[in-house]
GULUMSE-675225 format. One record per atom (N, C-alpha, C, O): residue in one letter; x, y, z. Coordinates in steps of 0.1 Angstrom, whole numbers, padded with zeros to 4 digits, always signed. Example, Ala and Ser with C-alpha at 12.3 -4.5 7.8 and 13.67 -1.06 7.14 Angstrom:
a+0132-0057+0078 a+0123-0045+0078 a+0132-0033+0078 a+0142-0033+0085 s+0128-0022+0071 s+0137-0011+0071 s+0129+0000+0079 s+0134+0011+0080 
***
This chain:
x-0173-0241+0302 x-0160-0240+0294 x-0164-0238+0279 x-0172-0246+0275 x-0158-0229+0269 x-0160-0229+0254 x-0155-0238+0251 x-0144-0243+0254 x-0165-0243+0243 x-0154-0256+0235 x-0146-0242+0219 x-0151-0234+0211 x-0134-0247+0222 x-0129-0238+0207 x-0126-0249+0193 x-0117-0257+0196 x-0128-0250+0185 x-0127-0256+0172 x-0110-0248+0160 x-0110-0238+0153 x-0101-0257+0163 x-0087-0255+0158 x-0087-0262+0143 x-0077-0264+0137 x-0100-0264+0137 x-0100-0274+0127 x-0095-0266+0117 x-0087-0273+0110 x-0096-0247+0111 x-0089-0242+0104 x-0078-0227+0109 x-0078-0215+0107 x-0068-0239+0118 x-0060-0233+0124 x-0046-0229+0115 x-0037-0237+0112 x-0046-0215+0113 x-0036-0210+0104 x-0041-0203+0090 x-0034-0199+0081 x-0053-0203+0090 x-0061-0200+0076 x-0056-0183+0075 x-0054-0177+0086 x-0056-0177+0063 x-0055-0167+0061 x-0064-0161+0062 x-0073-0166+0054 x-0069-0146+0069 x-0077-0142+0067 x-0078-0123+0067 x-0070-0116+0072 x-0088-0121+0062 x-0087-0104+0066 x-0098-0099+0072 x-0109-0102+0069 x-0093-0090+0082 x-0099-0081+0094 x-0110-0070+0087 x-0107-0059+0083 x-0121-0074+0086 x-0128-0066+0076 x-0130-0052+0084 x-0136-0043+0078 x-0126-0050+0100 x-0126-0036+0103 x-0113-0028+0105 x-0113-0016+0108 x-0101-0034+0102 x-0089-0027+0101 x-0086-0029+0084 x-0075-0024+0080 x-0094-0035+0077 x-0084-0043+0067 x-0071-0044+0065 x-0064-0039+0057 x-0069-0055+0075 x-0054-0060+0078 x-0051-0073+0074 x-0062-0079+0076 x-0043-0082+0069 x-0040-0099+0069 x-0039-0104+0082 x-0035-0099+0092 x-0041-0112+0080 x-0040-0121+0098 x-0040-0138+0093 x-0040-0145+0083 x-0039-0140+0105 x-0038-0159+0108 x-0055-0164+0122 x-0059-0161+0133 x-0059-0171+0113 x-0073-0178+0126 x-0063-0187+0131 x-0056-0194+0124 x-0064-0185+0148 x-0063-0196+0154 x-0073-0204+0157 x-0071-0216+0154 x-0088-0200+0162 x-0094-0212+0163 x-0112-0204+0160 x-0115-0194+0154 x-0119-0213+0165 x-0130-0206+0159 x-0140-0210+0177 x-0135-0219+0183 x-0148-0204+0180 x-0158-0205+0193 x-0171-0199+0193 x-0174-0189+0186 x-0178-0203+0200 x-0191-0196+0202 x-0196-0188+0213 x-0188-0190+0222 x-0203-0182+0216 x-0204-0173+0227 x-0222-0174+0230 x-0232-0169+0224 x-0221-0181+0240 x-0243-0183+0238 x-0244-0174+0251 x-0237-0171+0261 x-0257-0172+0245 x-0266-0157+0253 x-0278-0165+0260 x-0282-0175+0255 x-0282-0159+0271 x-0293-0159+0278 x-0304-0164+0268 x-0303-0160+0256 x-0315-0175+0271 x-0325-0171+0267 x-0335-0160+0261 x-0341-0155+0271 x-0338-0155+0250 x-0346-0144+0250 x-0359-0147+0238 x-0361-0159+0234 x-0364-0139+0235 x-0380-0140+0222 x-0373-0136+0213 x-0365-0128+0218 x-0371-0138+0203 x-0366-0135+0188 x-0378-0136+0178 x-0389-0142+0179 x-0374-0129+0168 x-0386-0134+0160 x-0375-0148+0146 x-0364-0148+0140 x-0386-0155+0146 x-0374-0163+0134 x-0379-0170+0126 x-0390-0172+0129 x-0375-0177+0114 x-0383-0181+0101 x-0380-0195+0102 x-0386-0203+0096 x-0370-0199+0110 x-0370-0217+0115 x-0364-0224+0104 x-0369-0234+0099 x-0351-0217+0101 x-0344-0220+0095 x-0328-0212+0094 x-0328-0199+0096 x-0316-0217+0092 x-0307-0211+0092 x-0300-0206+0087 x-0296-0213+0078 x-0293-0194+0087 x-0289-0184+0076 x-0281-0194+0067 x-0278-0206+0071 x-0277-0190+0055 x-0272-0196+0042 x-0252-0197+0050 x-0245-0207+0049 x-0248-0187+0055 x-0238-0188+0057 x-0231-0195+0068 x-0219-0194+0072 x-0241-0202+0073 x-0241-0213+0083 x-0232-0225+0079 x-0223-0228+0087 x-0231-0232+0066 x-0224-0242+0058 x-0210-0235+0059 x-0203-0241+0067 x-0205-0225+0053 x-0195-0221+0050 x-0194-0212+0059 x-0203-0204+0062 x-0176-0214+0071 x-0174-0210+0081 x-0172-0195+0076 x-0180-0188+0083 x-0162-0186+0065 x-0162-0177+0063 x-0166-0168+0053 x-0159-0161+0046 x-0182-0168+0052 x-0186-0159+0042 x-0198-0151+0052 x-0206-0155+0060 x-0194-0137+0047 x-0196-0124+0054 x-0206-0125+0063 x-0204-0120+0075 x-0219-0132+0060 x-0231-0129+0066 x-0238-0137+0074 x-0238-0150+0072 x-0245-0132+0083 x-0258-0142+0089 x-0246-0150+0099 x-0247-0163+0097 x-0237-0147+0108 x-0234-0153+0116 x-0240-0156+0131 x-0236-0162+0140 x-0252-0148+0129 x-0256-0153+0147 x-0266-0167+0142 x-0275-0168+0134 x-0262-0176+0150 x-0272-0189+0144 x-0287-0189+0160 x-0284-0184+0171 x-0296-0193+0157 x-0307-0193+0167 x-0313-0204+0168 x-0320-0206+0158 x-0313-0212+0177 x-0316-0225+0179 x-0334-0225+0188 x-0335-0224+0200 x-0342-0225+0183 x-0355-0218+0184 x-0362-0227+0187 x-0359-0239+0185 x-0378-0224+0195 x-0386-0236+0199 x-0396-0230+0195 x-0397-0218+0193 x-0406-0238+0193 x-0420-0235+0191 x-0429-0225+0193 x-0439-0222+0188 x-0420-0220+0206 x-0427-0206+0210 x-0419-0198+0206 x-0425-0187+0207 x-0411-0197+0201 x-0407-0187+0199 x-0391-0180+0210 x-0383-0170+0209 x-0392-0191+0221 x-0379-0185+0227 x-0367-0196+0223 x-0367-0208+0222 x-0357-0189+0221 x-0346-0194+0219 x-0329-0188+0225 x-0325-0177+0229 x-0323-0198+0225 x-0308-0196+0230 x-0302-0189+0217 x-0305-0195+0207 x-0295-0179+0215 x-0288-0171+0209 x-0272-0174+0206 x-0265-0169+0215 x-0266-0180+0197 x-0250-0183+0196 x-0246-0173+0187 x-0250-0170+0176 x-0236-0168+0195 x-0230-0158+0184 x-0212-0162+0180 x-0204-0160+0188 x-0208-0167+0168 x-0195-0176+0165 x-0186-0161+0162 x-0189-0150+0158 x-0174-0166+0168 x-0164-0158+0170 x-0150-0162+0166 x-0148-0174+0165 x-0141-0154+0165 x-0129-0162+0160 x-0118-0153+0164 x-0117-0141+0163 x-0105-0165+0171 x-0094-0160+0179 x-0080-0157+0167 x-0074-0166+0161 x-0079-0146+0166 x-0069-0143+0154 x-0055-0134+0158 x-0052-0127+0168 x-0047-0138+0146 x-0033-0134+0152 x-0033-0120+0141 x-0040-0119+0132 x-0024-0112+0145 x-0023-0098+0134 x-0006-0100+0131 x+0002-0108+0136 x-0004-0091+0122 x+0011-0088+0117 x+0018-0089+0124 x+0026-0097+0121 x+0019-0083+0137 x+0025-0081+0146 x+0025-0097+0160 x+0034-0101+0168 x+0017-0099+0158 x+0018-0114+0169 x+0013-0116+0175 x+0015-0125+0182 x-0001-0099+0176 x-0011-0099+0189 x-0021-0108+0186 x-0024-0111+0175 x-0026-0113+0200 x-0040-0119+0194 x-0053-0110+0194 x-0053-0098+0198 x-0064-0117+0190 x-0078-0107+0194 x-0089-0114+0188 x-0091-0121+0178 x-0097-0111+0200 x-0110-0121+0192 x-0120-0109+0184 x-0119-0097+0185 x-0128-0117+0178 x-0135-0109+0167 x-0148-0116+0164 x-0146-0128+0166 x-0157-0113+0161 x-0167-0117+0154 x-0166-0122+0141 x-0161-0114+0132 x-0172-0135+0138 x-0168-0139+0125 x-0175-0135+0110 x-0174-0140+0098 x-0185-0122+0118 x-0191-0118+0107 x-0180-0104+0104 x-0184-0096+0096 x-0168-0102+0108 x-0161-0093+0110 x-0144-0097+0102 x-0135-0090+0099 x-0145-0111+0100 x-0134-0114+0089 x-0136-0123+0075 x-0145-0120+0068 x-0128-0132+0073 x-0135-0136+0063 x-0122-0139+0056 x-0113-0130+0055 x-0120-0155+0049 x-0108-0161+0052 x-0101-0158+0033 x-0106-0153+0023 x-0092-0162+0034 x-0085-0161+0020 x-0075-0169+0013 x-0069-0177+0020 x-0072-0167-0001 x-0066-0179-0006 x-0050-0172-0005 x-0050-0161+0002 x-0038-0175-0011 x-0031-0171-0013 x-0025-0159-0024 x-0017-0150-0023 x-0037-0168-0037 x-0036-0154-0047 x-0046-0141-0045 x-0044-0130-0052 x-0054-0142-0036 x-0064-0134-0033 x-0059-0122-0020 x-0060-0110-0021 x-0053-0131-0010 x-0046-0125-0003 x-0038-0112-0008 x-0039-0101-0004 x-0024-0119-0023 x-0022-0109-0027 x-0025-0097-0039 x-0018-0088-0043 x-0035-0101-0044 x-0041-0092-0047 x-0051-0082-0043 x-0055-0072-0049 x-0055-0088-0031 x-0062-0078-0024 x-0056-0069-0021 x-0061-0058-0023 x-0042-0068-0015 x-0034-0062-0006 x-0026-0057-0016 x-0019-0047-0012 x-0025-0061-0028 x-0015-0052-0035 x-0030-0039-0043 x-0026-0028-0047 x-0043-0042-0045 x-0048-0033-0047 x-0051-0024-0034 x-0053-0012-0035 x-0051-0029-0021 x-0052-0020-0010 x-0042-0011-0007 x-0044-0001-0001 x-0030-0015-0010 x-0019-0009-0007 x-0015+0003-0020 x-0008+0013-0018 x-0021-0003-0033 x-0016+0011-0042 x-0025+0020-0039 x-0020+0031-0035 x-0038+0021-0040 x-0050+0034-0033 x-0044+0038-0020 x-0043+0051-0019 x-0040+0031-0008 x-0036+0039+0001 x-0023+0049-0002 x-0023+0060+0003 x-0015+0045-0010 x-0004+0052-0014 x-0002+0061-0024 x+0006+0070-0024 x-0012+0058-0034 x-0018+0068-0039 x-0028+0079-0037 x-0032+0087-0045 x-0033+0077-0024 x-0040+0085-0018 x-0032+0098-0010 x-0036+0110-0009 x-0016+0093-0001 x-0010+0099+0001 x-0005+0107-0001 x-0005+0117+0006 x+0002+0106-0018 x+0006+0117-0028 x-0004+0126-0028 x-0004+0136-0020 x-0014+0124-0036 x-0027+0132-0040 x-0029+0142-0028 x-0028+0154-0030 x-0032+0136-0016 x-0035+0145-0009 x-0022+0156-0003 x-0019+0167-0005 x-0018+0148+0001 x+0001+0155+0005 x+0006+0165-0004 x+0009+0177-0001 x+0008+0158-0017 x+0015+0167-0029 x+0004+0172-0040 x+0008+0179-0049 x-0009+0168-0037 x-0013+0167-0056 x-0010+0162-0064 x-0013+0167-0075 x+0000+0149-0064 x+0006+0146-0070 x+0004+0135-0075 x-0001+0129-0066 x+0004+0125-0088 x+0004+0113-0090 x+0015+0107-0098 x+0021+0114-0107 x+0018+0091-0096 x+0031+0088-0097 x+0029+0085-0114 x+0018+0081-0119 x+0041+0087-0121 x+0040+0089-0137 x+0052+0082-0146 x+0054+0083-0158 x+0062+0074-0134 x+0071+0064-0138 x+0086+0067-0130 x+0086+0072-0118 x+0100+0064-0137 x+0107+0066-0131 x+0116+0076-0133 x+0119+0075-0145 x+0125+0088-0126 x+0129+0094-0130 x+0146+0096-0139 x+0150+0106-0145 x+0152+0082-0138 x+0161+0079-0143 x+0157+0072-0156 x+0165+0070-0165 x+0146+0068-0158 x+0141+0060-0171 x+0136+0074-0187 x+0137+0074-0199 x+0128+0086-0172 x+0124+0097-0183 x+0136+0102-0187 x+0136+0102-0199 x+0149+0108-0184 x+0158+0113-0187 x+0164+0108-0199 x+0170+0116-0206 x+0164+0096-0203 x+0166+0087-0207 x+0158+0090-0225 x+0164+0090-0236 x+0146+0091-0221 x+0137+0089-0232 x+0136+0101-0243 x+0133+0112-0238 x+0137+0101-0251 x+0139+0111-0262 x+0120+0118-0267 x+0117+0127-0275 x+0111+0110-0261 x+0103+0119-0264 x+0089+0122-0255 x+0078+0128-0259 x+0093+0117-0245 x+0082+0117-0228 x+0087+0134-0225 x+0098+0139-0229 x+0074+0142-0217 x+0083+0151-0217 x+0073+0148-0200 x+0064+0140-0200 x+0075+0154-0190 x+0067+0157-0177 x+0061+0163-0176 x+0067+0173-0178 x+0047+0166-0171 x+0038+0173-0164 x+0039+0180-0150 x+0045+0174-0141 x+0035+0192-0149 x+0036+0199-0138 x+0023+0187-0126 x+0011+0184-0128 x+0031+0186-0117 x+0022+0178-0106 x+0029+0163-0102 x+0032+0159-0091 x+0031+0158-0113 x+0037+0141-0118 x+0047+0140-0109 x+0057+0148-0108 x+0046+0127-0101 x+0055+0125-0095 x+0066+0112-0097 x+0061+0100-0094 x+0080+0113-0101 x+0089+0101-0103 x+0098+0095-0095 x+0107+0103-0090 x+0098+0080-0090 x+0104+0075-0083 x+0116+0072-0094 x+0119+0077-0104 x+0122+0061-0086 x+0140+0057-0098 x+0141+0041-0097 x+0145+0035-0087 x+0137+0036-0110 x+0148+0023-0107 x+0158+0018-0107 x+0159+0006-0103 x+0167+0025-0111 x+0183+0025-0104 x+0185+0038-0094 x+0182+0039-0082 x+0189+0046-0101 x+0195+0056-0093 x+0199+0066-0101 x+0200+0063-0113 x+0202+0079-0097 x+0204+0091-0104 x+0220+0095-0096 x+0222+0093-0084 x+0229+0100-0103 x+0240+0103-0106 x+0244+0119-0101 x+0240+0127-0110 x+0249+0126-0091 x+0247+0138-0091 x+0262+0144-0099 x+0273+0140-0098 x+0257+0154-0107 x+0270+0161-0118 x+0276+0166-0114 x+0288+0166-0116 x+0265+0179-0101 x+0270+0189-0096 x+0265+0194-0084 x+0255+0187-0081 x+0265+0203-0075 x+0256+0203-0062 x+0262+0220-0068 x+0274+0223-0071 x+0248+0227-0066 x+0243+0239-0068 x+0239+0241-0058 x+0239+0231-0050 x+0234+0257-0055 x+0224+0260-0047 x+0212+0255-0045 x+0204+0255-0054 x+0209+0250-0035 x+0198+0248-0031 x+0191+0233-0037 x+0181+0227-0036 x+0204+0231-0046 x+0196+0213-0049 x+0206+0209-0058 x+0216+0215-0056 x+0207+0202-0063 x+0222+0193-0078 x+0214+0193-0085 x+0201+0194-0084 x+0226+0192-0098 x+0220+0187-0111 x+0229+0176-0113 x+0241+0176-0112 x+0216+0161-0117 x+0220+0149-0122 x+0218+0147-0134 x+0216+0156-0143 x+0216+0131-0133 x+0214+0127-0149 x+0215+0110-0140 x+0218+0106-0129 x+0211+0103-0155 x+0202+0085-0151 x+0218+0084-0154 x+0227+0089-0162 x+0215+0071-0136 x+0226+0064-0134 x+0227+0056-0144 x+0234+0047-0140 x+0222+0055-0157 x+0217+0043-0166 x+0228+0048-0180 x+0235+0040-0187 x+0228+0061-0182 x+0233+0068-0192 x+0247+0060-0197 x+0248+0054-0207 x+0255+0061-0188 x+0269+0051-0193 x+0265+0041-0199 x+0269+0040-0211 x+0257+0032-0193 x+0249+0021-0202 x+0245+0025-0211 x+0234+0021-0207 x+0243+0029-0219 x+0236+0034-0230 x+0246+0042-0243 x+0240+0045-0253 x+0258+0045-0240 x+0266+0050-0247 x+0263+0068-0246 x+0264+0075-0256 x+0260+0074-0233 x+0257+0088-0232 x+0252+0095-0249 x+0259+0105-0253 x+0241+0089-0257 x+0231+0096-0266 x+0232+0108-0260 x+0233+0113-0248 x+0229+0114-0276 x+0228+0128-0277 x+0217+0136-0270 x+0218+0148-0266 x+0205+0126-0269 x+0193+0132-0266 x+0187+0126-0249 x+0176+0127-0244 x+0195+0122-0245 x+0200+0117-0229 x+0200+0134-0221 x+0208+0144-0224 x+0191+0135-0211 x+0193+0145-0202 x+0200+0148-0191 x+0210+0142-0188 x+0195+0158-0184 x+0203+0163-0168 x+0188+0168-0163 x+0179+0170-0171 x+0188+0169-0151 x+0179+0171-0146 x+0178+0183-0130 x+0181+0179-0119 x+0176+0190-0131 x+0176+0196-0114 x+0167+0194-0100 x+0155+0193-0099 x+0174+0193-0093 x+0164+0183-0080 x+0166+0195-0072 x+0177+0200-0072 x+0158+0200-0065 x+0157+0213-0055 x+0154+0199-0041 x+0145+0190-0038 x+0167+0202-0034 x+0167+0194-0018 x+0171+0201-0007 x+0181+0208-0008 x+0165+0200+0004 x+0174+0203+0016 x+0182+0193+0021 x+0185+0194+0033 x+0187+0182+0014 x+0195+0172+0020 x+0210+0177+0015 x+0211+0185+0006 x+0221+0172+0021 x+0234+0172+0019 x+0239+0158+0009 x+0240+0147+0012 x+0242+0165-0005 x+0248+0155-0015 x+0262+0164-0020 x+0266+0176-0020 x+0267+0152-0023 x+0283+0156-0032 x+0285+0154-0041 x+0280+0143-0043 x+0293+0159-0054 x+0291+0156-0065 x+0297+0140-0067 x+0307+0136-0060 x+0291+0134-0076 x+0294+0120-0079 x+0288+0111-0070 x+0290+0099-0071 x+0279+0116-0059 x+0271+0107-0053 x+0257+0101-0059 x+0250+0109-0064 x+0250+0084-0060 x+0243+0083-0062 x+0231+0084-0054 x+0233+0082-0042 x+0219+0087-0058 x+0208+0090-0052 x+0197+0082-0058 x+0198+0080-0070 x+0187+0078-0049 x+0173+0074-0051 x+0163+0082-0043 x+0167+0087-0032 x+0153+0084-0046 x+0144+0083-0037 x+0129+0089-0049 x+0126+0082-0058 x+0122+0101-0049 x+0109+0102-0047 x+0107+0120-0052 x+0109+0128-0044 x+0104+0124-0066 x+0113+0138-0068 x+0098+0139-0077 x+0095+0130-0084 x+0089+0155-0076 x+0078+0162-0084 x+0084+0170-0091 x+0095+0175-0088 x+0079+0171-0105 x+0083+0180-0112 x+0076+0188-0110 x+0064+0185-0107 x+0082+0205-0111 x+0076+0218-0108 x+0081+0226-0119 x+0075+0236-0118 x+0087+0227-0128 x+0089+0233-0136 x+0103+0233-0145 x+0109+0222-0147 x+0108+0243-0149 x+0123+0241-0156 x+0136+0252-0144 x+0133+0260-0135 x+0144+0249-0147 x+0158+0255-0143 x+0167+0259-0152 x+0170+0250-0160 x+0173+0271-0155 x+0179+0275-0160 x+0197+0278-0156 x+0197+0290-0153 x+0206+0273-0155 x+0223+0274-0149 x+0229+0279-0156 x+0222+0282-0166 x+0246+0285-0155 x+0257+0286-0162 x+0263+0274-0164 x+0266+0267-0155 x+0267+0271-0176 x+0276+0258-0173 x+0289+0263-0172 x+0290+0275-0173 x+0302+0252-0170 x+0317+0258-0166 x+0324+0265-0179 x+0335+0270-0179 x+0312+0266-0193 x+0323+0269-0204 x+0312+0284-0202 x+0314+0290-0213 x+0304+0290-0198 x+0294+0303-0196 x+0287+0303-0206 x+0286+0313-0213 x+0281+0291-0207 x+0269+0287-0215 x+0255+0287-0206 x+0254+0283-0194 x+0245+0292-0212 x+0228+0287-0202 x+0223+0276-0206 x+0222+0274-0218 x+0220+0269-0199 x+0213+0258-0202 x+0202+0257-0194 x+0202+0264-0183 x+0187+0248-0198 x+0178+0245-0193 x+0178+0232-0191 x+0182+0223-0198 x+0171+0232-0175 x+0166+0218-0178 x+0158+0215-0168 x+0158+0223-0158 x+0149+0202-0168 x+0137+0203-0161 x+0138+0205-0147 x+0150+0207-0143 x+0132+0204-0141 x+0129+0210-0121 x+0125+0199-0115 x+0114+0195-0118 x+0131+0193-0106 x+0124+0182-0101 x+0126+0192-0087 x+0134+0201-0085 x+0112+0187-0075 x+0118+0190-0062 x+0116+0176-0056 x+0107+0169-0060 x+0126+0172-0042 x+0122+0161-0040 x+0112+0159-0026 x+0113+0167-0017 x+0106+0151-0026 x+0095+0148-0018 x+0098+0135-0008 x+0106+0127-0011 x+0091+0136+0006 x+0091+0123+0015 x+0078+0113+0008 x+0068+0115+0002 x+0084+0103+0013 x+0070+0093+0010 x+0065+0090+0020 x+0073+0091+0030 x+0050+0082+0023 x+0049+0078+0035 x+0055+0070+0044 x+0060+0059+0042 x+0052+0078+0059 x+0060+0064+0067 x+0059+0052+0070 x+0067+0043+0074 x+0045+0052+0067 x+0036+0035+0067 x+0042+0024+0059 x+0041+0024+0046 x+0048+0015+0065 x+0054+0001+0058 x+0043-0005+0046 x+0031-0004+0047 x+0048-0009+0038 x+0038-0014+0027 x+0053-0025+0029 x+0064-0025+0033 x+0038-0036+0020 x+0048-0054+0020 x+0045-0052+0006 x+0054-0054-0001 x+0031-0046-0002 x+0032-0056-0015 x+0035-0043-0029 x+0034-0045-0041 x+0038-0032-0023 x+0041-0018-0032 x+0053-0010-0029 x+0057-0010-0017 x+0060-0004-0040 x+0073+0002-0036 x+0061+0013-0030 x+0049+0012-0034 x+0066+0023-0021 x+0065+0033-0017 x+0061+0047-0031 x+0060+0059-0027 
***
């Protein structure tokens, strides 16, 4: 029978082959057949400390040279509530601030990986905050998320033209923009929107008094479908 060890039962830890968060339930060993090893009759450094990366197989060795083989393993829970055993040279336990900063730098490269590759794109702030600003102007590629929300004025062909749901706040300034979003979604005028919009260039309209006006091009984009816990999308 395994004896299993529950002594750091609930510890945080991460899956160094999915890098995923998880929970240790218990910790066990797995011993092998006698065999010849070669060995220095002494044991690896990471023997003291249950979770640091290396030298988990321990060799309990005799004079000749044959020895019993333990290889330490550990029964762990994932996100989801599965269990799974693993090798404990295969995780490797964590604190709470570590936890999230690991995961909040794992989760911005994965998501910024998405853009880049998907759109070419990289994220460059929000798009209700640039509208706003009197002297940011956008890059062709740059991509803007919203921290409130954007205001539609008008629904044109093939996309509306808004402006920052922020602007009323602000006493609608002179130098306060509109902006054009090319969508295939269904909006009505005076609806608010959020989501995930590249600038591609400028737009040029009629307005209702038969004036032209310009103004920048956003088109809007999906983001990934993959759940993130510690990054907006």
């Amino acid at each position: 029978m395994v004896e299993k060890d529950y002594k750091l039962y609930g510890t945080k830890i991460l899956n160094l082959k999915t890098q995923e968060i998880g929970l240790l339930i218990c910790l066990w060993e797995n011993k092998y057949a006698d065999k010849t090893v070669d060995c220095l009759g002494f044991l690896p450094r990471s023997q003291s400390f249950a979770f640091m990366p290396h030298g988990i197989v321990r060799s309990i060795c005799s004079l000749s040279g044959r020895c019993r083989t333990e290889i330490r393993f550990a029964t762990c829970v994932d996100k989801t509530g599965k269990r799974y055993n693993i090798e404990l040279d295969n995780i490797r336990g964590f604190e709470d601030d570590e936890v999230y900063s690991y995961s909040y730098d794992y989760e911005t490269k994965k998501r910024d990986n998405f853009y880049k590759n998907k759109y070419n794109a990289l994220h460059s702030g929000d798009l209700d905050i640039l509208l706003l600003d009197p002297y940011k102007t956008p890059k062709i590629g740059e991509y803007y998320t919203t921290q409130m929300y954007l205001t539609i004025i008008q629904a044109l062909g093939g996309g509306v033209l808004v402006s920052s749901g922020q602007a009323s706040a602000y006493g609608n300034k002179p130098h306060f923009k509109n902006a054009y979003i090319v969508t295939n979604k269904s909006y009505v005028t005076g609806q608010n929107i959020v989501g995930h919009f590249q600038y591609i260039g400028t737009y040029t309209y009629t307005t209702a008094l038969g004036a032209r006006n310009t103004v920048w091009k956003f088109k809007e984009i999906a983001p990934p479908s993959d759940t993130f816990y510690f990054v907006c999308k």
